[in-house]
Every structure is written in structure tokens, then in C-alpha cells.
C-alpha positions as CSV (number, residue, x, y, z in Angstrom):
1,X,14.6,-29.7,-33.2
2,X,11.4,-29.3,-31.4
3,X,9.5,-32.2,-29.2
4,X,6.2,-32.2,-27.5
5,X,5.4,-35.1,-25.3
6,X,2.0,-35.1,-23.4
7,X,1.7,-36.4,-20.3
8,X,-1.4,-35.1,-18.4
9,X,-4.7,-34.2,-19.4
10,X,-7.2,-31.9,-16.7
11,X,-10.2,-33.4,-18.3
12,X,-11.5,-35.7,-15.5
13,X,-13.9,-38.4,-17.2
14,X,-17.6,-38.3,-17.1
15,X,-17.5,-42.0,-16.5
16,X,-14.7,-44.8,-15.4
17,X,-13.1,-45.6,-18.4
18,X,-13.0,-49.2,-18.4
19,X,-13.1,-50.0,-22.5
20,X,-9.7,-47.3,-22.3
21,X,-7.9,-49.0,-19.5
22,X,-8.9,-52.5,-20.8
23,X,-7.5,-51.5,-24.1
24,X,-4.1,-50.7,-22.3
25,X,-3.9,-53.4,-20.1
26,X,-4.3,-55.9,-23.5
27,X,-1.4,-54.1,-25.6
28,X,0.6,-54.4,-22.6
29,X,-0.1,-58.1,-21.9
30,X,0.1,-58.9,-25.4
31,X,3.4,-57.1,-26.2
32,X,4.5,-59.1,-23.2
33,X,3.5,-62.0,-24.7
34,X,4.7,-62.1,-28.3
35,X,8.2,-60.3,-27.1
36,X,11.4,-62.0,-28.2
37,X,13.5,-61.6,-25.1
38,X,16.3,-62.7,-26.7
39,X,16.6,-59.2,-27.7
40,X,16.0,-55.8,-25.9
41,X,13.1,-53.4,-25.0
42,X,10.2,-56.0,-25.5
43,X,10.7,-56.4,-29.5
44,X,8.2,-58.2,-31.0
45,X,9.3,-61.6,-32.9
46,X,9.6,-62.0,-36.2
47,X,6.9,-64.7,-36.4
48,X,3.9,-62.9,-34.7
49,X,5.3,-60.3,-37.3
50,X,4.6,-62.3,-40.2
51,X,2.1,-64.5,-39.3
52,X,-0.5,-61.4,-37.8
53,X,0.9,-57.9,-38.9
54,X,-1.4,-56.8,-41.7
55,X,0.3,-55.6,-45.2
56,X,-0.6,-55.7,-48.7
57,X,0.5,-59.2,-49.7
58,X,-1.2,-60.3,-46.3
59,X,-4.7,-58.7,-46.1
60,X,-7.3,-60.1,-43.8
61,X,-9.4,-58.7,-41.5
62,X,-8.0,-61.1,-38.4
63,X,-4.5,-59.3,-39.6
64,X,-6.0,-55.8,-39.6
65,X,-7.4,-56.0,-36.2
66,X,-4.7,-58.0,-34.9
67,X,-2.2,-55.3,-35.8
68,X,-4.2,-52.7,-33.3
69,X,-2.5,-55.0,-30.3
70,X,0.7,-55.4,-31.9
71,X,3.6,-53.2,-31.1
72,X,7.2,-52.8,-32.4
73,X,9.3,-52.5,-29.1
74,X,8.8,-51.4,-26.0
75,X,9.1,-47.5,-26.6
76,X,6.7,-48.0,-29.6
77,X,3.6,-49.4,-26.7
78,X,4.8,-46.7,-24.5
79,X,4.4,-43.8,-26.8
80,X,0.9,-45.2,-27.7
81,X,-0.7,-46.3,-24.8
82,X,0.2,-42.5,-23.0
83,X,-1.7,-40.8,-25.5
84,X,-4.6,-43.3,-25.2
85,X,-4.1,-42.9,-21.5
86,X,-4.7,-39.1,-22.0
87,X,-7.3,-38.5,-24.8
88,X,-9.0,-42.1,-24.2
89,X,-10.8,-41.5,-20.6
90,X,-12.2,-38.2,-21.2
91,X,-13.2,-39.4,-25.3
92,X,-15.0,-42.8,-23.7
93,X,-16.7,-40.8,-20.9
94,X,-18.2,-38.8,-23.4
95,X,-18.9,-40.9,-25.7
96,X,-20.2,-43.9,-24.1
97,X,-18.2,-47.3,-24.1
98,X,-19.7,-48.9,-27.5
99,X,-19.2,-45.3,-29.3
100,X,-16.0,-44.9,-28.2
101,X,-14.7,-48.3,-29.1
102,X,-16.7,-47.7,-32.5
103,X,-14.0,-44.9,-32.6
104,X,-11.1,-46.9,-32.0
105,X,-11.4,-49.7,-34.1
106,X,-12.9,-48.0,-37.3
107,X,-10.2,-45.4,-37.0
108,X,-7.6,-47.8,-37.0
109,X,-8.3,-50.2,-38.9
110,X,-9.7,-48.2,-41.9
111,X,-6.6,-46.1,-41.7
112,X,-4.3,-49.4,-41.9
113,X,-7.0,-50.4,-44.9
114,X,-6.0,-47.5,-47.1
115,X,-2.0,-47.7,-45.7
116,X,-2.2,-50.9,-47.1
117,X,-2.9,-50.0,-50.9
118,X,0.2,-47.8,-50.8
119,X,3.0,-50.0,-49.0
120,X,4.0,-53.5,-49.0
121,X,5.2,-53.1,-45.8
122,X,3.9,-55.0,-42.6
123,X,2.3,-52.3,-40.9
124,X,1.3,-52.9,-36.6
125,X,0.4,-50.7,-34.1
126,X,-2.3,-48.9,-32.5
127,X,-1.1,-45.4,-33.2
128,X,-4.0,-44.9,-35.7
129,X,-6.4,-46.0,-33.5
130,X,-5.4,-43.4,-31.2
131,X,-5.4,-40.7,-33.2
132,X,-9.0,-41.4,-34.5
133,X,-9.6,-41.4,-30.2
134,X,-7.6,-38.0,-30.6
135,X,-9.9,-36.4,-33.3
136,X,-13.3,-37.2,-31.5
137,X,-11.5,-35.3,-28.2
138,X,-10.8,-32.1,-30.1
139,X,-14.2,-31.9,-31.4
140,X,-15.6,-32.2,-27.7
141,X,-12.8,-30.8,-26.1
142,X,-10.8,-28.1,-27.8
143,X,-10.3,-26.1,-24.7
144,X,-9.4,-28.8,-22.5
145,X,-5.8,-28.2,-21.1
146,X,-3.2,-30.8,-21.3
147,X,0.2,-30.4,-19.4
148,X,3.3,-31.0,-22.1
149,X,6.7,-30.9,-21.5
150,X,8.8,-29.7,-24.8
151,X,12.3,-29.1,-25.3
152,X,13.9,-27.2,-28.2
153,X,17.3,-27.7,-29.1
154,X,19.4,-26.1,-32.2
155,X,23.6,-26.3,-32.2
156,X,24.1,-23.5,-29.8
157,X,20.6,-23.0,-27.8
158,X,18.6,-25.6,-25.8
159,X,15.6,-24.8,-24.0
160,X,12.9,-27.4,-21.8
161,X,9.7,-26.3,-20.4
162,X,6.8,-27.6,-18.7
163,X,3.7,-25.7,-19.8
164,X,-0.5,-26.2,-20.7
165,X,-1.8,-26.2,-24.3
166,X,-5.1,-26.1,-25.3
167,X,-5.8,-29.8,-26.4
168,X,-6.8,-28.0,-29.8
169,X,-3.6,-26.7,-30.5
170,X,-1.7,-30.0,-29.2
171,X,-3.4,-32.7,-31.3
172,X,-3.4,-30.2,-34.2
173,X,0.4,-30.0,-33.6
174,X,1.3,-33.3,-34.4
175,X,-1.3,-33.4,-37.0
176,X,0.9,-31.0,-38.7
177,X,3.4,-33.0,-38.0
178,X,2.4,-35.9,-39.8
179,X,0.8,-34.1,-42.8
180,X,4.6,-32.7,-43.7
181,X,6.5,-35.6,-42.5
182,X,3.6,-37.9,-45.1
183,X,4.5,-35.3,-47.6
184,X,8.1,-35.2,-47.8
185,X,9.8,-38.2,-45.6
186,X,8.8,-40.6,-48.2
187,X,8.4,-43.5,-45.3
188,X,12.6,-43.1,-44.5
189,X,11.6,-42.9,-40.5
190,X,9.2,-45.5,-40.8
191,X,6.0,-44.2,-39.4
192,X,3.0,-44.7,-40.8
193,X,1.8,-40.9,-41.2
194,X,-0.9,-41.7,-43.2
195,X,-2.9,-44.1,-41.1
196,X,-2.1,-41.7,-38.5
197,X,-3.7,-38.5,-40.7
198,X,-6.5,-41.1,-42.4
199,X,-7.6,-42.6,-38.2
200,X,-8.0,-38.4,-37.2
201,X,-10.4,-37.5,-39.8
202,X,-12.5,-40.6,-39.1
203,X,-12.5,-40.3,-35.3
204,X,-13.0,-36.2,-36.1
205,X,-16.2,-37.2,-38.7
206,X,-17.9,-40.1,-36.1
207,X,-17.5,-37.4,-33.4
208,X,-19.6,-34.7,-35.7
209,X,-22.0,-37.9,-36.4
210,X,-22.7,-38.8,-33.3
211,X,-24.0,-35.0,-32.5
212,X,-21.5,-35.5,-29.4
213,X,-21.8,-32.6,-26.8
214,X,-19.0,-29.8,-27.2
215,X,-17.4,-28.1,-24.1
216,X,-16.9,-24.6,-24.0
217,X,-13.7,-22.6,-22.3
218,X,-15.9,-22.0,-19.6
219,X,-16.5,-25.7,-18.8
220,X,-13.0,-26.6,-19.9
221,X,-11.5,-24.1,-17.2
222,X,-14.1,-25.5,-14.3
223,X,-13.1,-29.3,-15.5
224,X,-9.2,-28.3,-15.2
225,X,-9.9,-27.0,-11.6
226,X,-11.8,-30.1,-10.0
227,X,-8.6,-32.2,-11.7
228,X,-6.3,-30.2,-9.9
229,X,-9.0,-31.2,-7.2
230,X,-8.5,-34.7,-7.7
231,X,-11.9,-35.0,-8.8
232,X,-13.4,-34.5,-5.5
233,X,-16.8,-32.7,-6.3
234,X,-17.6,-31.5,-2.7
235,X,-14.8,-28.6,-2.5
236,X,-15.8,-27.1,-5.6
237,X,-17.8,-23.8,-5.1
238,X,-21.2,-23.1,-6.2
239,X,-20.5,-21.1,-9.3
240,X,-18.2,-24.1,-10.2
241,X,-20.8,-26.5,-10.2
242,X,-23.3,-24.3,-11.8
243,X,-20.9,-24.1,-15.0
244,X,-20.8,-27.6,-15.5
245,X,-24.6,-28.6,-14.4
246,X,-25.5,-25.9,-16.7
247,X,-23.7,-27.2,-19.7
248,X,-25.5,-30.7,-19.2
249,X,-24.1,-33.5,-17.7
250,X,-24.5,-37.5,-17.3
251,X,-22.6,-37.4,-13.7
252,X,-25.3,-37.2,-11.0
253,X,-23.1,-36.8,-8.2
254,X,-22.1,-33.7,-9.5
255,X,-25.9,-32.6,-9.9
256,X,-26.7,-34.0,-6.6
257,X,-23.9,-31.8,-4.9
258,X,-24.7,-28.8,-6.8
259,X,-28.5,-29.0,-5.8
260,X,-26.9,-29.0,-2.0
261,X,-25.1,-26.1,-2.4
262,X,-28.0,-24.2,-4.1
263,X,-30.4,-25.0,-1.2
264,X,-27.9,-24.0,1.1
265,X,-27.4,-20.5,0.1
266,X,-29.0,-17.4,1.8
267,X,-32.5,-16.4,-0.1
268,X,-34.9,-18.3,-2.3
269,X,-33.5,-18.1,-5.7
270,X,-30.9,-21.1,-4.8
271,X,-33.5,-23.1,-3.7
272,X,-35.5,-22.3,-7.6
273,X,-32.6,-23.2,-9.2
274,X,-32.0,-26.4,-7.2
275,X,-35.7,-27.7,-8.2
276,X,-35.1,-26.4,-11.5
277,X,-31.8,-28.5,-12.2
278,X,-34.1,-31.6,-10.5
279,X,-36.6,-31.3,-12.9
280,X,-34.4,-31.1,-15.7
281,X,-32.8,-34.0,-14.6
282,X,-35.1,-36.0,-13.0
283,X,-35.5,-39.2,-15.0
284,X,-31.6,-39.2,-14.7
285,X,-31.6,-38.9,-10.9
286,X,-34.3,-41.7,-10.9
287,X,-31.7,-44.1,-12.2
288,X,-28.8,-43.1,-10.3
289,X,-27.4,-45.9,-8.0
290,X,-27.1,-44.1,-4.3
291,X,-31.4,-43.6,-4.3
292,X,-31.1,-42.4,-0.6
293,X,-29.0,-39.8,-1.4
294,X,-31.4,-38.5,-3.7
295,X,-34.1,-38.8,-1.5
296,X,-32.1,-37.2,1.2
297,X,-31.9,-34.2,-1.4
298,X,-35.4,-34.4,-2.0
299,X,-36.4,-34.1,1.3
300,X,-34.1,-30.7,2.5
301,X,-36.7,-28.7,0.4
302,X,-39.6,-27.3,2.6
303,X,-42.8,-28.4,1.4
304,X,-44.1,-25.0,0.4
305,X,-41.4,-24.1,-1.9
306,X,-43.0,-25.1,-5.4
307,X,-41.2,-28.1,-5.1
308,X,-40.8,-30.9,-7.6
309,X,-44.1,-32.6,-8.8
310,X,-45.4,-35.5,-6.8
311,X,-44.7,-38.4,-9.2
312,X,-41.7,-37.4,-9.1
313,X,-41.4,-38.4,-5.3
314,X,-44.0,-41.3,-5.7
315,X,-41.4,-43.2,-8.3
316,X,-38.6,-42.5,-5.8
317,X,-40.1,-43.7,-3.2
318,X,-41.0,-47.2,-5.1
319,X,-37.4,-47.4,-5.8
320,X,-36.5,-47.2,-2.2
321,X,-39.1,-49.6,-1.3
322,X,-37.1,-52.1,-4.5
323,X,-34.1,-51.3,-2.0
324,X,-35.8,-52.1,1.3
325,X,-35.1,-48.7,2.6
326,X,-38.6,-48.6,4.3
327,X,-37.7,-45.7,6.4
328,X,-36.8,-43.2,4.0
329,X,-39.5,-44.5,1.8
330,X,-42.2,-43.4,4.5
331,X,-40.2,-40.0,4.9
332,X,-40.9,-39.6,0.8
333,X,-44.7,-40.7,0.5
334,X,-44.8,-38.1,3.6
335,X,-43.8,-35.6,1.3
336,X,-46.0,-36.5,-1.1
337,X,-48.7,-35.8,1.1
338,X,-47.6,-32.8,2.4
339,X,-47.2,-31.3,-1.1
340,X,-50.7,-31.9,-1.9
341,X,-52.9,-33.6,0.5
342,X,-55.9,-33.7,-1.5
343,X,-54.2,-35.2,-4.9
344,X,-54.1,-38.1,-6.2
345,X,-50.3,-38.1,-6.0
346,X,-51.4,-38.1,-1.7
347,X,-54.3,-41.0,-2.2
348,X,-51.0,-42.9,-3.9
349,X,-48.7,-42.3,-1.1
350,X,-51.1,-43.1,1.9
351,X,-51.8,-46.6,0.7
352,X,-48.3,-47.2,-0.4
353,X,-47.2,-46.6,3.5
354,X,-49.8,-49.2,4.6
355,X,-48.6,-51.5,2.5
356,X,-44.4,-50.8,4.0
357,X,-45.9,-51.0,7.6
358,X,-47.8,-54.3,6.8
359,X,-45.8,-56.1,4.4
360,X,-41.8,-54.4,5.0
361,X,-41.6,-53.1,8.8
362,X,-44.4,-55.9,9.8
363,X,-45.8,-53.3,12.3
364,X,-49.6,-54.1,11.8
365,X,-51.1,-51.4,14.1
366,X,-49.3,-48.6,11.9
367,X,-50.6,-50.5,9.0
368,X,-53.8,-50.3,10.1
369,X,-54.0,-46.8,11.1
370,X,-52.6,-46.1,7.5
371,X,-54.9,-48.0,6.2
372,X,-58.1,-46.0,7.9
373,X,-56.7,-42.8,7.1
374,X,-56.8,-43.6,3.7
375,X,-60.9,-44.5,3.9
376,X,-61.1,-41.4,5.9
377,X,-59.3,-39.3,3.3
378,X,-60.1,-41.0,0.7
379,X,-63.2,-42.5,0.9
380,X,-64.2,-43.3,-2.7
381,X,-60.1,-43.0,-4.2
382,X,-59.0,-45.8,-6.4
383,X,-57.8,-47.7,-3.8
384,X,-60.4,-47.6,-1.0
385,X,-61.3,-51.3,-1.9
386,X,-57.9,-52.3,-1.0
387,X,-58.0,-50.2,2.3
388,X,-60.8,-51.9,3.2
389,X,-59.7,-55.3,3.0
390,X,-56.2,-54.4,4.4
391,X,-58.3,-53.6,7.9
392,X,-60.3,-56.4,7.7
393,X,-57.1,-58.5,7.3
394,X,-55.6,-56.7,10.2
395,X,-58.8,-56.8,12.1
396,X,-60.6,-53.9,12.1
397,X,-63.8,-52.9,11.6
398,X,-65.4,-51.6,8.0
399,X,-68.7,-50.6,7.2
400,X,-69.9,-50.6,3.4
401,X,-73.0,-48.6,2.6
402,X,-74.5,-50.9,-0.3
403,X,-76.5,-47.9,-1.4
404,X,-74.1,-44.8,-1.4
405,X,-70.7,-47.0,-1.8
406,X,-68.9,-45.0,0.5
407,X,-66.1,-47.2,2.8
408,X,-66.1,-45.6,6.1
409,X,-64.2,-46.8,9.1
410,X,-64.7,-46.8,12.4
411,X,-62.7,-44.1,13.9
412,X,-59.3,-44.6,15.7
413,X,-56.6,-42.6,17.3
414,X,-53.4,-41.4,14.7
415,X,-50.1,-40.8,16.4
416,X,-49.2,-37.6,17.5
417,X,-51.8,-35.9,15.8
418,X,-50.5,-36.4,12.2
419,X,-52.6,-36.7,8.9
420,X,-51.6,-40.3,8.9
421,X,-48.9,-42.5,10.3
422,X,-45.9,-42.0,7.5
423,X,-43.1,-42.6,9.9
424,X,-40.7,-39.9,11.6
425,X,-40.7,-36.6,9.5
């Protein structure tokens, strides 16, 4: 006899699996709930049995979605919720929450559909569920390694190893399985084979529908390493990180910390490669959560490196404002400026400072400063008009020339001989 039991896969997940660990923690409450401890191992009773197991005789589609939760005995919700435990996380990460529990449910509950039209037998668990989950994970991730312990045991010879299997060759293991055991146990160890074969070819074809990304060895290797890493992206090298931002990836963190590395190594092409992956992913960054850390990358780039485009900097800096970060803000509109001092990405950022020092940091001779180095700068830009009446509220002194249009102002001192008063640089 041969046995292969899973138990770890180095896949780390693009996102917190919540819909995976929330589907555990309900088969685990609800086999809790409709146990009959009057008997052993967490069996379920005989009336949740009849009145919500899904059969033939008893087809609804409250029974066929009730049967996902429901679970034989306690061994029966442990072998189960380990294989979602291993094939779920990485599966919903990829896939997104709504896909992935698209996955689940269709998978199993069109597999118990069909099991249904060739037993009369109750039929519960979430097994074919699962294996739908396992289908869409060896589309995306065929090289992924998964630690498995097997034993093999004949009459004189017995033999137990711990070892890694492709996660190809493992979930095509006990498909095999199942295809012989549906061909010639004739349902005498009473597993449902079929749902288990029917809920891997749908999770399998959803996967190919939903175009989902596909890793190669390369990225498969590099995901097994920061695993064994525990996931912590800052002690995996350069090369490491190029692999995986490469391949395209929803986890800014990681492109964030490869973008650090880049700029940090010796020569320019790093530093070209760092505001190439920023461009790439820059309406992603935009909408990551930790903006300061973003800007914080933004800003180790000199300003004569060809860096990222202005409106790129402009929209961050709005979103720092959104987070009453007023500092940094002022640190990226500087930037702005300094990139190109006589666009209209620069007329943008000048007025926007005015605005942080008058209405945010409430520091009205900065404001006003800002404010007259737009007019000086700027005389006829789009938002001279709004200069001008930011002084005058401030109480300074404008001058309009009716004839020309031009806003001029009357001249003042800027700090420390900068452009225009942005804040510390």
C-alpha cells in the first residue's frame, strides 16, 4: 500500500486568505455543532443527516449547499479542511475572494449534482469542493512545491519519507487515484470519487476561464524560498525579487522593496529598472494603503534621473494630503518642481503647497510666500487668479494690470534661497 498525505505548501499567498480560513473555521464550527456526542470522533447525527445531506430522493438546492459544511466524523473534516488549508490560500490569493469562492461552490455542488443521478445515497462533504480549489491551483501553480510525507508498506518491506512534490504531480496523484478507484471500487469504500473527479475539471476549466496568471519554475522556486523565509520580503536578494516583480504581481510591498534594492545597487541601470517597475505599476502603488512609504520611495531617486512623470507625483501627493501627511506632501510637490520647473505638472504643485501651508499646517507667512512665487513663476498659469486672492486673504499686496492681465506681486524674501517655500527637502 502507498499513502501520500500533504501537509505544507511553499506557495505563500498573494493576499490574506480570509474567504479560505472562514470556510474552515464554519466546517469546524458546524461539525461541532451537528455532532452526536453520544458517539466518538465528532459523528454527525442521524437527523442533520437526513434532514440536510443532499441525495437523489432529497434534491434541493438548500440540501446541496448544505452538504459542503457537513462532514461525516471528525477524521472526514480533518482530511478536508488540510487540503483546503494548503491549496485554498495560495488559489484565493490568486484568484481574488469572489473568484475563488465561485470555485468552491460551483465545484462542489455541480459535482454532488451529477453524483446525485447515479446514487441514492446521502452524499455530504466538502471534498469536491476542494478538489475544484485543487484544479484551479495546478493550472496556476504546477511547479509550486508541497512537502508530503508517504509511507509504503507491502508484507515484508515498509518505508516512510518526508519529501517535496511538484504540486502538479501531487494533485494529479490522487486524481489517479480517484479515476481507478471510480472505475473499479464500485462505491464498496464509500467515497464519492466522482464528485471528487467531476469538482477538478470544473475548478481546472474556471481557472482557464478566468485567463488566471500561471507561475513558472522560476517563480515557483523564488515563492518556495521566501516561505522557508516566513514570508518576510526584506531578506530576499535582489535577483529574488526581480523574479517575482517581473512575472507581475498584485503585492506592492514586494514591488516597493524591490524598487529599494534596485536604487541601492552600485551604477545606474538599478536605478532604470526601479522607475521602470514604478511605471509599470504605478496606478497599483497609487492605491496601496502605506502612501508614505511610497512617497518615501519616490523621493530616494535624484531628480535628474529620468524619473517617473510628474502626475505621477502630483496624484501622490493629493493622497497624502487625503491622509493629512502635510509634510511629506510638501517633500513630493517639491519634487514635482524640481523635475520640471517650468511645467505645468510645477504650476500644479506650487499652488497645491499654498494651499497645505494655509489651510493644513496654518502657517500663513509660508502660505503666502507660496502663494507669490506662484504669480512670480507663474504669472498668467491657470491658477494665478487663485494666487492672487490667497495674498489678498493673507494680506499682501497684488497689482492687476487691467490692460496686459498679468498678476504681479510685490516682491518678498523666500527662505533660504529656494524656488519657493515647499518645506524641508
Amino acid at each position: 500500500m502507498f499513502v501520500v498525505l500533504p501537509f505544507r505548501s511553499k506557495n505563500p499567498p498573494e493576499h490574506f486568505p480570509y474567504a479560505t480560513y472562514t470556510l474552515i473555521a464554519l466546517c469546524v464550527l458546524i461539525s461541532f455543532i451537528t455532532a452526536d456526542y453520544s458517539r466518538s470522533w465528532l459523528d454527525l447525527r442521524d437527523s442533520v443527516l437526513y434532514s440536510c445531506a443532499v441525495s437523489q430522493d432529497h434534491f434541493t438546492l438548500f440540501r446541496l449547499f448544505a452538504s459542503l459544511f457537513l462532514h461525516a466524523n471528525l477524521f472526514h473534516l480533518l482530511g478536508n479542511m488540510l487540503f483546503l488549508w494548503i491549496f485554498g490560500a495560495a488559489s484565493e490569493g490568486r484568484l481574488g475572494v469572489w473568484k475563488f469562492l465561485l470555485v468552491y461552490f460551483v465545484s462542489g455542488m455541480l459535482g454532488g449534482a451529477v453524483e446525485c443521478m447515479t446514487s441514492t445515497v446521502y452524499l455530504i462533504g466538502a471534498s469536491g469542493a476542494i478538489m475544484g480549489v485543487a484544479g484551479s491551483y495546478i493550472y496556476m501553480f504546477p511547479h509550486a512545491p508541497i512537502q508530503v510525507f508517504w509511507a509504503l508498506w507491502l508484507i515484508v518491506y515498509f518505508r516512510a519519507r518526508v519529501s517535496e512534490w511538484a504540486a502538479g504531480w501531487m494533485i494529479l496523484y490522487y486524481v489517479t487515484q480517484d479515476l481507478i478507484l471510480q472505475l473499479f471500487s464500485n462505491g464498496g469504500d464509500a467515497v464519492a470519487h466522482l464528485v471528487h473527479l467531476l469538482g477538478f475539471g470544473t475548478g481546472l476549466l474556471l481557472a482557464v476561464l478566468f485567463g488566471a496568471k500561471r507561475d513558472s519554475s522560476a517563480v515557483s522556486e523564488v515563492q518556495a524560498t521566501r516561505a522557508d523565509l516566513f514570508n518576510d520580503i526584506s531578506l530576499m536578494s535582489y535577483n529574488e525579487l526581480d523574479v517575482l516583480v517581473d512575472a507581475g504581481t498584485d503585492n506592492m510591498a514586494l514591488v516597493i522593496a524591490y524598487c529599494g534594492k534596485a536604487i541601492a545597487r552600485p551604477g545606474i541601470d538599478g536605478e532604470k529598472k526601479a522607475i521602470d517597475t514604478i511605471e509599470r505599476y504605478k496606478e497599483k502603488l497609487l492605491q496601496y494603503p502605506d502612501v508614505q512609504q511610497v512617497a518615501e520611495l519616490m523621493l530616494k531617486f535624484l531628480p535628474d534621473a529620468g524619473a517617473v512623470s510628474g502626475p505621477f507625483y502630483l496624484k501622490l501627493g493629493t493622497k497624502l494630503e487625503t491622509g493629512k501627511n502635510a509634510s511629506m506632501a510638501l517633500k513630493v510637490y517639491r519634487r514635482v518642481f524640481e523635475l520640471n520647473p517650468d511645467g505645468p505638472d510645477a504650476s500644479a504643485a506650487v499652488i497645491r503647497s499654498a494651499r497645505i501651508y494655509e489651510r493644513i499646517l496654518l502657517i500663513p507667512d509660508d502660505a503666502r510666500d507660496a502663494y507669490q512665487s506662484y504669480l512670480d513663476l507663474f504669472p498668467q498659469g491657470v491658477f494665478a487668479e487663485e494666487a492672487a486672492k490667497g495674498l489678498e486673504r493673507l494680506g499682501g499686496r497684488v497689482i492687476v494690470n487691467p490692460i496686459v492681465r498679468q498678476t504681479t506681486i510685490k516682491k518678498t524674501v523666500i527662505n533660504d534661497g529656494d524656488d519657493f517655500p515647499l518645506g524641508p527637502s
